[in-house]
PDB file of N, CA, C and O in Angstrom:
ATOM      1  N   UNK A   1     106.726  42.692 -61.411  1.00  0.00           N
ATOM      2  CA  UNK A   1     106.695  41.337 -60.961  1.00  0.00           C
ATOM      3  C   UNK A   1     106.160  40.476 -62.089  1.00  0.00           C
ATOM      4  O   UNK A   1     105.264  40.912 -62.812  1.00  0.00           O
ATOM      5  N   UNK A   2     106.712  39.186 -62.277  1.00  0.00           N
ATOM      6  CA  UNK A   2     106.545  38.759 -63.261  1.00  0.00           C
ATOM      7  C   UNK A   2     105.617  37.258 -62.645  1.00  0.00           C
ATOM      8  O   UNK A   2     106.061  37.007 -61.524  1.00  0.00           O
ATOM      9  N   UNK A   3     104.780  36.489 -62.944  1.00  0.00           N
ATOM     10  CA  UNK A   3     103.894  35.523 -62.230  1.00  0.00           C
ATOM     11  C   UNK A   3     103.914  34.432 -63.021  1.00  0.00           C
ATOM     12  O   UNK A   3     103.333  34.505 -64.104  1.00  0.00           O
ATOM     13  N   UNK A   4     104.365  33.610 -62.765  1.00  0.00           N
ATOM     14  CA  UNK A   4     104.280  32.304 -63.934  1.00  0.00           C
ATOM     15  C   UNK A   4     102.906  31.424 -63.401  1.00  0.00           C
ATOM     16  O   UNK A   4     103.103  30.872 -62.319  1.00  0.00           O
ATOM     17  N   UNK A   5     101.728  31.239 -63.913  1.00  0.00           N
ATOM     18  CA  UNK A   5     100.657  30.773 -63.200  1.00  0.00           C
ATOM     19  C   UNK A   5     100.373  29.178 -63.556  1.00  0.00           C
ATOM     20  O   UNK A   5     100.916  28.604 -64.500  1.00  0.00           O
ATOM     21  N   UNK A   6      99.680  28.722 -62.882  1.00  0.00           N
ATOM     22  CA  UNK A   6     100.208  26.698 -63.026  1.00  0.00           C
ATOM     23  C   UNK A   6      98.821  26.261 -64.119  1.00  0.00           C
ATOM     24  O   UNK A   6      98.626  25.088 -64.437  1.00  0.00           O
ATOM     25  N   UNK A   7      97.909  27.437 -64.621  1.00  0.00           N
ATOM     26  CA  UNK A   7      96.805  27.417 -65.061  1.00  0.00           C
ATOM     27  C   UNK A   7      96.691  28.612 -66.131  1.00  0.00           C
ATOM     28  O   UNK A   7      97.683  29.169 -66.601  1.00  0.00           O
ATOM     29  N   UNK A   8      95.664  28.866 -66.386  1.00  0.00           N
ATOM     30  CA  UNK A   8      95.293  30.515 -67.623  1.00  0.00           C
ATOM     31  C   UNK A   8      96.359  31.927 -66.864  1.00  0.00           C
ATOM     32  O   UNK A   8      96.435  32.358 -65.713  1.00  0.00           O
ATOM     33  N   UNK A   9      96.910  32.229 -67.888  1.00  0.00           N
ATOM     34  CA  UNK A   9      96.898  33.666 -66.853  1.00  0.00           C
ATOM     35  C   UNK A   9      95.763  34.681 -66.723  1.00  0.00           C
ATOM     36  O   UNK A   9      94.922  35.098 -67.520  1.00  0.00           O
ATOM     37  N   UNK A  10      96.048  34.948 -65.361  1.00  0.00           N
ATOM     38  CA  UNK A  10      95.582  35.584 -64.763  1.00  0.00           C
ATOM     39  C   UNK A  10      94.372  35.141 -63.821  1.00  0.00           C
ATOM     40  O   UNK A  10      93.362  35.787 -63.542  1.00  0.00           O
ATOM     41  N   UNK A  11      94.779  33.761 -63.373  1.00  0.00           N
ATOM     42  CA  UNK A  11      94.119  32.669 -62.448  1.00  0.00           C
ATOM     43  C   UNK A  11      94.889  33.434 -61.159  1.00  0.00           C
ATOM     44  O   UNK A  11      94.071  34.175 -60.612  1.00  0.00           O
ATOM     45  N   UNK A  12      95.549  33.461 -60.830  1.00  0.00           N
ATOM     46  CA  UNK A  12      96.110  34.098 -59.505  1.00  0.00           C
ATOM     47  C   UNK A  12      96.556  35.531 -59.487  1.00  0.00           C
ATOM     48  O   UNK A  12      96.931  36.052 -58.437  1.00  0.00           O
ATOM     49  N   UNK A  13      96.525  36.119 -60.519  1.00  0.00           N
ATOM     50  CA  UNK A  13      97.267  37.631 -60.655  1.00  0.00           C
ATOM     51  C   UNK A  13      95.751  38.417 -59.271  1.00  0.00           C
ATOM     52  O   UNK A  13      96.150  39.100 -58.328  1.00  0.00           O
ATOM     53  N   UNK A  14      94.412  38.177 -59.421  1.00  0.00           N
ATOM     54  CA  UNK A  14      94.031  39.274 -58.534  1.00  0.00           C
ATOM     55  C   UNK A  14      94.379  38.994 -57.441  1.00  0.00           C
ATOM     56  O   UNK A  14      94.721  39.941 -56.733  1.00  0.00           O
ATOM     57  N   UNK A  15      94.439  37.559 -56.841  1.00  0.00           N
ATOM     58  CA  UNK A  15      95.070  37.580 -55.679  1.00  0.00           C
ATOM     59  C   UNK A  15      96.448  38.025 -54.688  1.00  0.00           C
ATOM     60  O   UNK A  15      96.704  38.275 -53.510  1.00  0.00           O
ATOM     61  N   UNK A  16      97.116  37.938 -56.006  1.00  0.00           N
ATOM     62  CA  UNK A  16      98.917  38.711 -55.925  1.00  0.00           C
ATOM     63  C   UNK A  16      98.903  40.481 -56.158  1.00  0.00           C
ATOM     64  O   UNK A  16      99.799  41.261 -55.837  1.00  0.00           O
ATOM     65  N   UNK A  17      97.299  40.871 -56.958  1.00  0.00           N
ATOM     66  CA  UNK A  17      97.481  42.390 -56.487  1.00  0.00           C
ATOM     67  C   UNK A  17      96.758  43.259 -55.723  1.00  0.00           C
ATOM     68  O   UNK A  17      96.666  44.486 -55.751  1.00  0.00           O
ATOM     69  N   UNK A  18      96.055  42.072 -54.751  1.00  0.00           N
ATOM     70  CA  UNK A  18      94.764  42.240 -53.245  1.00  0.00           C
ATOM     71  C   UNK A  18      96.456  42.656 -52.489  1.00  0.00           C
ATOM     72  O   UNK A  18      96.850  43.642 -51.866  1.00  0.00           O
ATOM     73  N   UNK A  19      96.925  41.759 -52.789  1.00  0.00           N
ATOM     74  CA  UNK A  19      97.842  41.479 -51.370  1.00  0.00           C
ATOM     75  C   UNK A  19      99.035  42.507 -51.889  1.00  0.00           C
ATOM     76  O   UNK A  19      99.744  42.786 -50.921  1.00  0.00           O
ATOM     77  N   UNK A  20      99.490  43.162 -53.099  1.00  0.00           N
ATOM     78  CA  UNK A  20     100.286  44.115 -52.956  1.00  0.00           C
ATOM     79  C   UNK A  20      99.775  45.353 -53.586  1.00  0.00           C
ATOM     80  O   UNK A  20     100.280  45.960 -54.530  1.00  0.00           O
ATOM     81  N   UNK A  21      98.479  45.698 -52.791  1.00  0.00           N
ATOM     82  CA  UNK A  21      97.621  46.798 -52.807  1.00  0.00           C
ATOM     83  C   UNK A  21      98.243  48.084 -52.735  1.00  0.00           C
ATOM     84  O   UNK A  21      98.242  49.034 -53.518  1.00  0.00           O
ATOM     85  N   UNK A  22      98.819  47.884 -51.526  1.00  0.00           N
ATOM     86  CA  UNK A  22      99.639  49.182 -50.758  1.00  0.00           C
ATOM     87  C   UNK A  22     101.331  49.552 -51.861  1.00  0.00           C
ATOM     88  O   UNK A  22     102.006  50.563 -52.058  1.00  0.00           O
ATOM     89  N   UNK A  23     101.412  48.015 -52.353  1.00  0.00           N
ATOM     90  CA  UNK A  23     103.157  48.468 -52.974  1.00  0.00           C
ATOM     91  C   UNK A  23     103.010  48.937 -54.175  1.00  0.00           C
ATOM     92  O   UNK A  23     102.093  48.382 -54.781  1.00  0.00           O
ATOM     93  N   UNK A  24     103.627  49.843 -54.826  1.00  0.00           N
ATOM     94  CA  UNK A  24     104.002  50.345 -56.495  1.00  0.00           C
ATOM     95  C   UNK A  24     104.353  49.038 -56.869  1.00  0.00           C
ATOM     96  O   UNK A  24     105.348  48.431 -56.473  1.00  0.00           O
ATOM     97  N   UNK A  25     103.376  48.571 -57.756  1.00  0.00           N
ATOM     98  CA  UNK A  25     104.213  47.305 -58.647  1.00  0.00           C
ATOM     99  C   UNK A  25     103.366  47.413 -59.971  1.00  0.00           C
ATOM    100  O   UNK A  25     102.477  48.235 -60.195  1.00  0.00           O
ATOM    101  N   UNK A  26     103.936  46.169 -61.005  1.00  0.00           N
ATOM    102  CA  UNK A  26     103.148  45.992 -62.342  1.00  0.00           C
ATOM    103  C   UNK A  26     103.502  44.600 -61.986  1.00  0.00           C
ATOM    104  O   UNK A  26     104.452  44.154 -61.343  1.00  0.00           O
ATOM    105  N   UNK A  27     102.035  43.762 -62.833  1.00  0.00           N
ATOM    106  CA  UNK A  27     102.322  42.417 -62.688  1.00  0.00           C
ATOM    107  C   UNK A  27     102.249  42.047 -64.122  1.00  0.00           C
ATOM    108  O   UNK A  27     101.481  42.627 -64.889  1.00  0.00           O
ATOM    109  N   UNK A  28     103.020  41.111 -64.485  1.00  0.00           N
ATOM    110  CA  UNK A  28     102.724  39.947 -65.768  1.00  0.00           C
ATOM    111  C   UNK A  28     102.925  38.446 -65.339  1.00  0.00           C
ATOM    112  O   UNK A  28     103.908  37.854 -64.894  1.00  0.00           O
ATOM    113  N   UNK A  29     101.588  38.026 -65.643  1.00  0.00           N
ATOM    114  CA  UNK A  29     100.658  36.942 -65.636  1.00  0.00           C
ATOM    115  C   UNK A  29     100.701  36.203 -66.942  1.00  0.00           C
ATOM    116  O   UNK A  29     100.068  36.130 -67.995  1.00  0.00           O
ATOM    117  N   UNK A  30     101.983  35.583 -66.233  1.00  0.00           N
ATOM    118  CA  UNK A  30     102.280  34.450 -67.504  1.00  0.00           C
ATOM    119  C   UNK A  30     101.593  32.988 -67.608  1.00  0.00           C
ATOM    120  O   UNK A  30     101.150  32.622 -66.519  1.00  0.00           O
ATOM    121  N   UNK A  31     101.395  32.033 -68.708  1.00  0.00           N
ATOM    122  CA  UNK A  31     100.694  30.811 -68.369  1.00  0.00           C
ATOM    123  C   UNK A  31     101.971  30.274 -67.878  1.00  0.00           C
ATOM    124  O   UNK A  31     102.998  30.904 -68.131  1.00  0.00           O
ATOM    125  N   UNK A  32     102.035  28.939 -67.055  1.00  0.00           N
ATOM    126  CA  UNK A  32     102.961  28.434 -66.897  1.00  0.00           C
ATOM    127  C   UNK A  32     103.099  26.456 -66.914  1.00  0.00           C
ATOM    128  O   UNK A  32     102.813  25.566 -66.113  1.00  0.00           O
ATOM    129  N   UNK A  33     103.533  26.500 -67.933  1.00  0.00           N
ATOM    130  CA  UNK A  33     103.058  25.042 -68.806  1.00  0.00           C
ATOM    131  C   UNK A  33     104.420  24.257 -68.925  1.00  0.00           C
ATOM    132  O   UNK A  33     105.510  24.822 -68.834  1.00  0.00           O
ATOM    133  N   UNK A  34     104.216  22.511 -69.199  1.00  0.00           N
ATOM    134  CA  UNK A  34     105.026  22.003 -69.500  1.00  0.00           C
ATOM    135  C   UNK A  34     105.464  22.263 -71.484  1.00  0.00           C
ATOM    136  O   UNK A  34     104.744  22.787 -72.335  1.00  0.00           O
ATOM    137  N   UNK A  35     106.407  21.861 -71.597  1.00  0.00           N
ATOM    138  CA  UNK A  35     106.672  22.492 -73.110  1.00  0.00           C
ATOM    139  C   UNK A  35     107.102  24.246 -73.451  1.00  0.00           C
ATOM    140  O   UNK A  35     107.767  24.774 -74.342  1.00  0.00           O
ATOM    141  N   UNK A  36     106.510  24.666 -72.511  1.00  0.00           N
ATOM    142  CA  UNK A  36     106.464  26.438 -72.634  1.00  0.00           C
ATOM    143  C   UNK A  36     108.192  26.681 -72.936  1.00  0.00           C
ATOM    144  O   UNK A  36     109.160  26.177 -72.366  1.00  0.00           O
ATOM    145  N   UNK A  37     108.124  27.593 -73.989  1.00  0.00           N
ATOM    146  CA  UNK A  37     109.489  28.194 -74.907  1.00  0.00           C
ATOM    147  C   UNK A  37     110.190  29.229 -74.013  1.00  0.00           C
ATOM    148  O   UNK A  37     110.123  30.458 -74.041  1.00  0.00           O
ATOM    149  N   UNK A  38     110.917  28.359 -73.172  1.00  0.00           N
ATOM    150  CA  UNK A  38     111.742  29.244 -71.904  1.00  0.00           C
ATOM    151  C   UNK A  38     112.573  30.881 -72.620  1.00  0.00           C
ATOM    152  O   UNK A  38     112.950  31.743 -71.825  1.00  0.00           O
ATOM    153  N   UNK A  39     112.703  31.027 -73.768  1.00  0.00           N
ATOM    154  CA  UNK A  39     113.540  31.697 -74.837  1.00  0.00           C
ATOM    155  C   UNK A  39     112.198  32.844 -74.799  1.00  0.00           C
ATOM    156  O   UNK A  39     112.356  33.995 -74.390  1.00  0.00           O
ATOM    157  N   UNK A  40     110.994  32.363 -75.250  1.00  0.00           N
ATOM    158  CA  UNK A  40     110.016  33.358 -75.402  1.00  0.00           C
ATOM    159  C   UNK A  40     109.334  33.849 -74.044  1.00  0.00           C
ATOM    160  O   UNK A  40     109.002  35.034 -74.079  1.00  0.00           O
ATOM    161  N   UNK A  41     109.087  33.242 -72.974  1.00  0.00           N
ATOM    162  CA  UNK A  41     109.355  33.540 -71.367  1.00  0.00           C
ATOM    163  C   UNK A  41     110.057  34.426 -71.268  1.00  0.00           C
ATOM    164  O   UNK A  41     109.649  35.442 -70.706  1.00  0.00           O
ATOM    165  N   UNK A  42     111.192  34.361 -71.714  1.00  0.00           N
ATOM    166  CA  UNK A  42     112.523  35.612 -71.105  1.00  0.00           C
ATOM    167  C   UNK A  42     112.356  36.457 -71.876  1.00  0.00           C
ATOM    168  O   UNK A  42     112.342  37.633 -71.513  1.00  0.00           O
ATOM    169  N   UNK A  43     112.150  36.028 -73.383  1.00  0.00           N
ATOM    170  CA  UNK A  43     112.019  37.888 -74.190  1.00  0.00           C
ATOM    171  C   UNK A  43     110.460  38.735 -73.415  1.00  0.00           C
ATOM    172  O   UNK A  43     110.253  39.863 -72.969  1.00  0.00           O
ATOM    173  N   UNK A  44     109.700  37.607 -73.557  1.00  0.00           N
ATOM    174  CA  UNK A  44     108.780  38.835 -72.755  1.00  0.00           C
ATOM    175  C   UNK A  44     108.577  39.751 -71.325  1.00  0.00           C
ATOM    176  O   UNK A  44     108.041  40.829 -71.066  1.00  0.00           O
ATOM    177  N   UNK A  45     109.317  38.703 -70.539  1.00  0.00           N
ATOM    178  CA  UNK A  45     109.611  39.162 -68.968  1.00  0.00           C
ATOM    179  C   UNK A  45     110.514  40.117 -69.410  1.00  0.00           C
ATOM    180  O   UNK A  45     110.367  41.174 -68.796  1.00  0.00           O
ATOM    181  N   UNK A  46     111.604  40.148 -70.445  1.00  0.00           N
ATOM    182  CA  UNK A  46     112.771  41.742 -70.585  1.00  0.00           C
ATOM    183  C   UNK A  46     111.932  42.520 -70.756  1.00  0.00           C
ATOM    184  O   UNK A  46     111.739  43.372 -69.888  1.00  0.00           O
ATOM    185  N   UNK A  47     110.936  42.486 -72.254  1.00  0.00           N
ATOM    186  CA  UNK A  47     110.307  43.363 -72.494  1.00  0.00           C
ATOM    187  C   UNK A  47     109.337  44.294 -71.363  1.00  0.00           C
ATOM    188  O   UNK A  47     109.189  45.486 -71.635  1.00  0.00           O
ATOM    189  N   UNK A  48     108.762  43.810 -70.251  1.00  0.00           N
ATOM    190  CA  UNK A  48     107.727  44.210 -69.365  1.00  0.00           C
ATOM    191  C   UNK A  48     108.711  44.849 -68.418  1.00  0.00           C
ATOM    192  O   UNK A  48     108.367  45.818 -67.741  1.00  0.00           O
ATOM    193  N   UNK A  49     110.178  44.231 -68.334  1.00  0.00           N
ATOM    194  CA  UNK A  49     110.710  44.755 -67.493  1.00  0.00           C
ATOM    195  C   UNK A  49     111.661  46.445 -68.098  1.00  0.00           C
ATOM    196  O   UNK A  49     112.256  47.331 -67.484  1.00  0.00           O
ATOM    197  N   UNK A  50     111.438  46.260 -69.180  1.00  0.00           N
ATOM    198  CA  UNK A  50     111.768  47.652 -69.505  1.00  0.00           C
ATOM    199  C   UNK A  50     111.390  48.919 -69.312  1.00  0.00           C
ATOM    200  O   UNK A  50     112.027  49.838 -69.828  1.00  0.00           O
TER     201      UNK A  50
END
């Protein structure tokens, strides 16, 4: 799961992995900003998703 956060990452990531305690997941806790390099967003979400 990938988290785009409206603040620092990892401002909401413990709350998103309280609540999927029970499921197999990995999270990335991205910042999520005006200006942010939509190009470098996606190479890293491929990369995590590999």
């Amino acid at each position: 799961m990938a988290l785009s956060e409206p603040a620092l990452p990892g401002t909401s990531a413990r709350q998103v992995a309280e609540t999927l305690v029970h499921v197999p997941h990995r999270l990335l806790a991205l910042r999520g900003a005006d200006g942010v390099d939509e190009q470098a967003v996606g190479r890293t979400v491929r990369d995590f998703l590999r």
